[in-house]
N, C-alpha and C positions, 0 to 999 in steps of 0.2 A: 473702463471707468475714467472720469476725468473731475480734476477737482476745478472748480471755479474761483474760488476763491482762497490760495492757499498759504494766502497772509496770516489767514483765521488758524491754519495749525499753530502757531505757537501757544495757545489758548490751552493747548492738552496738556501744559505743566503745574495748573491750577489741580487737576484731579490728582495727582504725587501730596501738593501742598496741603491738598484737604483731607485726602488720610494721614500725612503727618498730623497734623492739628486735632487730627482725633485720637492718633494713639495719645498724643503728649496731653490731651483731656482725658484720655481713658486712663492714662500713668496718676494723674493728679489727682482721681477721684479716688481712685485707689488706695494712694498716697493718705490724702486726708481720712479716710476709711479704719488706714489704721492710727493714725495716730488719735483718733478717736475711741478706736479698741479696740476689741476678736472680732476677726474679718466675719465669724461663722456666727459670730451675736449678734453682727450688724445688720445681717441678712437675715436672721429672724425679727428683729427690728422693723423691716421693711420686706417683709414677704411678696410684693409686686411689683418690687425691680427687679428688672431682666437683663440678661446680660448680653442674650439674641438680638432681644429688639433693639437697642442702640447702634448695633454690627446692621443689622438688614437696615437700618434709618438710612446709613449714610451709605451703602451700597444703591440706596434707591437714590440719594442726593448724585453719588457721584455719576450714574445712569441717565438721570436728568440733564445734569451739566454736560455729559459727552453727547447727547443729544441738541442739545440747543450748541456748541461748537462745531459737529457735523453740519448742525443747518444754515451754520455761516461760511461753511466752507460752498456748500452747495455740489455736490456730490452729482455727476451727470452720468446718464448710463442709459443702454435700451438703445445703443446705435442697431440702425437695418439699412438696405438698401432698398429703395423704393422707386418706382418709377413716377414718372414726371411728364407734362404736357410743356415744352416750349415751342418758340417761333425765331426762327432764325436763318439760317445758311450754315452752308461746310464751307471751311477758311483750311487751305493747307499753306503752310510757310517751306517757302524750301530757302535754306540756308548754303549758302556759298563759305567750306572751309578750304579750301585751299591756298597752300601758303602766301599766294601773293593778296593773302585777305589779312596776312600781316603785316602789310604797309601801313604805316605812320602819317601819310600825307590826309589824313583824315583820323582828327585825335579820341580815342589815345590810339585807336586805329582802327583799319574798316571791320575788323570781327567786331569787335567790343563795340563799334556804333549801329553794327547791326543788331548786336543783342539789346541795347539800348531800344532801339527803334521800333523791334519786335515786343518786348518789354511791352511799352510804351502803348502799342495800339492793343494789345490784349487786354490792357487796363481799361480804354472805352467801349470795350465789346460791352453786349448786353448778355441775352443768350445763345450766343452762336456758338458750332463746334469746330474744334481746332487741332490742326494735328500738324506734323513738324516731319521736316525730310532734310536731309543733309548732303551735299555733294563736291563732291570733287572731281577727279578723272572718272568716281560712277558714281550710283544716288546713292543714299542707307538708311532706309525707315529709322525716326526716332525715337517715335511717340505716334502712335494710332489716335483717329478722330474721335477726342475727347472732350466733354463738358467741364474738366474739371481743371481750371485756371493755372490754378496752384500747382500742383503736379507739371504743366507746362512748363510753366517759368523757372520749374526745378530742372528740367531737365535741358530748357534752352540755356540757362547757366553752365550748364556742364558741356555743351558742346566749345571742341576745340579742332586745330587742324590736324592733329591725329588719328581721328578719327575715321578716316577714309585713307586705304592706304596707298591707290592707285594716285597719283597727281595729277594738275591739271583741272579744264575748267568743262563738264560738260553740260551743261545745258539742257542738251534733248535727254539724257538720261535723268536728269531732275524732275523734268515736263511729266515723262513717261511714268517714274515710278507713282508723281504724285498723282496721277490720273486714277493709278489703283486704288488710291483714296477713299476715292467716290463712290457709292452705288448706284450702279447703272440706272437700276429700276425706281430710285428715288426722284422726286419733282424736287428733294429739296437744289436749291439754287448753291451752286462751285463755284470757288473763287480760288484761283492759285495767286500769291503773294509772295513774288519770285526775288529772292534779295541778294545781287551781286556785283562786284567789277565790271560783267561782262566781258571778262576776258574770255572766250569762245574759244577751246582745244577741239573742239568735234565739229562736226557736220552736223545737219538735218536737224538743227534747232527749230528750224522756222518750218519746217515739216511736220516736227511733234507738237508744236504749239497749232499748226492746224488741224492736226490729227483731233487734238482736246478742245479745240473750235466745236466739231461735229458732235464729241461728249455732250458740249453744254457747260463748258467750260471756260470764265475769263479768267484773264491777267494779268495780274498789274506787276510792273516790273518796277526794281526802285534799284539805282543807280549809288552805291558807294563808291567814293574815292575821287581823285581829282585826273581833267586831263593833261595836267603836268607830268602827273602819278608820282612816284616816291620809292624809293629801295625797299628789298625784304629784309630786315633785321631777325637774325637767328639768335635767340637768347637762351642761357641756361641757369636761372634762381634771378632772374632780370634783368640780365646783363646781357649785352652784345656780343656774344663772340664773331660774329662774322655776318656778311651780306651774303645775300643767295646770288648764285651766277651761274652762266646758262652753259653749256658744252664747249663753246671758247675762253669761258675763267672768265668772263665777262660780267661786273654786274650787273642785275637784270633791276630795269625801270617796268615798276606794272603802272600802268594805266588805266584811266575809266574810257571803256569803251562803250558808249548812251549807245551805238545804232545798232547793234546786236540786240541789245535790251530793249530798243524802242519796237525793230521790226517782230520780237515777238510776243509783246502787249497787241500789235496793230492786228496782226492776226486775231485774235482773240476778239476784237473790238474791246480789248481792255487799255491801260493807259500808262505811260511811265512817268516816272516821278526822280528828280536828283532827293540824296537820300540824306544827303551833306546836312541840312537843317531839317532838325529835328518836328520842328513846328509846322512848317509847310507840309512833310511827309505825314503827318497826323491829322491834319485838315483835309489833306488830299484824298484819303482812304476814308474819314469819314462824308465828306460826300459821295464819296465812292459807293461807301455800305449802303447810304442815304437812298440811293437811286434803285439797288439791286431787291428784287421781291422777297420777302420774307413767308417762311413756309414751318408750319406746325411741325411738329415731330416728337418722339416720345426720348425721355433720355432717362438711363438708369444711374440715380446718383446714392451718395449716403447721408440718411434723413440726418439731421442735427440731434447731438445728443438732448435728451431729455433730463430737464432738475430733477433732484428726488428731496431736495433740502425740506418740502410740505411733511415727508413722513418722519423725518427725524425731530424738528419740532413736533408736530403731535405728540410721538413718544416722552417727548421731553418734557412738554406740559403734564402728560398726562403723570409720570413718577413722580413731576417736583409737586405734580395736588397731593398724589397719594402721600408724599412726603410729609408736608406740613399736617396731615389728618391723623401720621401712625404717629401713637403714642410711645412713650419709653417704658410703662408695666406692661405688667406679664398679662397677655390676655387668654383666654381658655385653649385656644388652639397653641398656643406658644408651648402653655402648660402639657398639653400631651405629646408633643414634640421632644420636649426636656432632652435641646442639643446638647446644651452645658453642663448634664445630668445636675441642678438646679431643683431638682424636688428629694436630693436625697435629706 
């Protein structure tokens, strides 16, 4: 269940205030009751007040009033999953963590301007589905191809260079794993959106990327970092402690390397892009989608919760009529009832 609107709870402090206000009316009738005379004269005085019916009056007031505050909360419920008819594409993002994706020479640095960037183009999707692959010296599923935006961008926030434990930059094993992506047997239209340095540690990138030519598969590579490039800064709570350096104690300059990246978009017939501005990379991908055929397909999602606030006012009307209609004497059914034993 989910409330909608749950400003409206403080409203439930009213129904405390309106049984006070009734005992301290019920004290005070009482009160004047005797100082008028014998409680038990008084009541043969007036043989058709009842002591029930004022207690059920305001239990039906206060039933009303929690009714009509429920219906401002709006109360939502009846989640399902249901399937769905969209038109789209399969999009996989493969993600470049490895450490020298913590150079600084592109602010605040090349990870966080990837997640930026990836961010960023999942926002002008429409209905296409999307899944997420990670790699380093190997690939690591991160998120299977899914409809569901949100869940994405959860879990592309959480990727970091830890995450992969081998180092290094491979390429072809990113190609490869995100191929498994796809189903074969689908027309719908692949699209791998391949985001890194290009720093190449392996072999046979341009191999795998023709490999996923034959799938039916393009590529668009998009290019972080500068070819100046920039040191690895090793930090612990945000702080520097040290540059990364390579087997001579040397530290190590990463660079953007575009012709790795370039030659395996060309394979593909897909396209590269520098990834440095943000704006150009978002324009580029949208004509990109622009171009690429879009294909039906069924997707299983979870329906939007459903109001319920229409039955809680009903209910609410409905006590506060009976409300203003019930009398405070004793009516014949009360009489046989005789809660407050009242007929002795």
């Amino acid at each position: 269940m989910e409330l909608d609107e749950k400003k409206y709870l403080y409203l439930l402090f009213i129904l405390p205030l309106v049984v006070v206000v009734f005992l301290i009316n019920l004290y005070w009738k009482r009160k004047k009751q005797r100082e008028f005379g014998d409680l038990e004269m008084v009541k043969k005085l007036s043989p058709e007040s009842s002591v029930f019916k004022p207690v059920l009056k305001v239990a039906v007031l206060l039933l009303g009033l929690l009714g009509l505050i429920l219906g401002l909360v709006n109360p939502k419920i009846g989640t399902k999953m249901e399937t769905v008819k969209r038109e789209g594409i399969d999009i996989v993002f493969a993600m470049d963590v490895s450490k020298s994706m913590l150079a600084e020479d592109v602010a605040p640095n090349r990870l966080d301007k990837s997640k930026q960037i990836v961010s960023q183009i999942i926002n002008q999707l429409g209905s296409d589905r999307i899944g997420i692959v990670a790699y380093a010296g190997s690939a690591f599923p991160v998120l299977p191809i899914t409809t569901d935006y949100g869940v994405a961008k959860m879990f592309l926030q959480s990727m970091n260079t830890d995450m992969v434990s081998s180092q290094g930059t491979s390429l072809d094993e990113a190609i490869k794993l995100s191929s498994t992506y796809f189903d074969d047997k689908s027309k719908t239209s692949k699209l791998l959106i391949l985001i890194s340095d290009g720093e190449d540690h392996s072999e046979g990138a341009e191999g795998a990327a023709e490999e996923a030519n034959k799938l039916g598969m393009k590529i668009i590579t998009i290019g972080i970092g500068t070819e100046n490039g920039g040191t690895i800064p090793l930090k612990r709570n945000g702080i520097v402690e040290r540059f990364q350096k390579d087997s001579n104690n040397e530290v190590v300059i990463t660079k953007l390397n575009k012709t790795s990246l370039e030659t395996i978009a060309k394979a593909t017939k897909g396209g590269y892009v520098n990834g440095n501005n943000t704006k150009e990379v978002l324009e580029y991908i949208k004509n990109a989608l622009d171009k690429i055929q879009k294909t039906e397909f069924e997707a299983t999602e979870m329906a939007d919760f459903q109001s319920q606030f229409q039955w809680f006012l009903g209910f609410a009307f409905l006590f506060l009529f009976v409300d203003v209609f019930l009398l405070e004497r004793k009516t014949s059914w009360v009489k046989k009832l005789d809660l407050f034993n009242e007929n002795k």
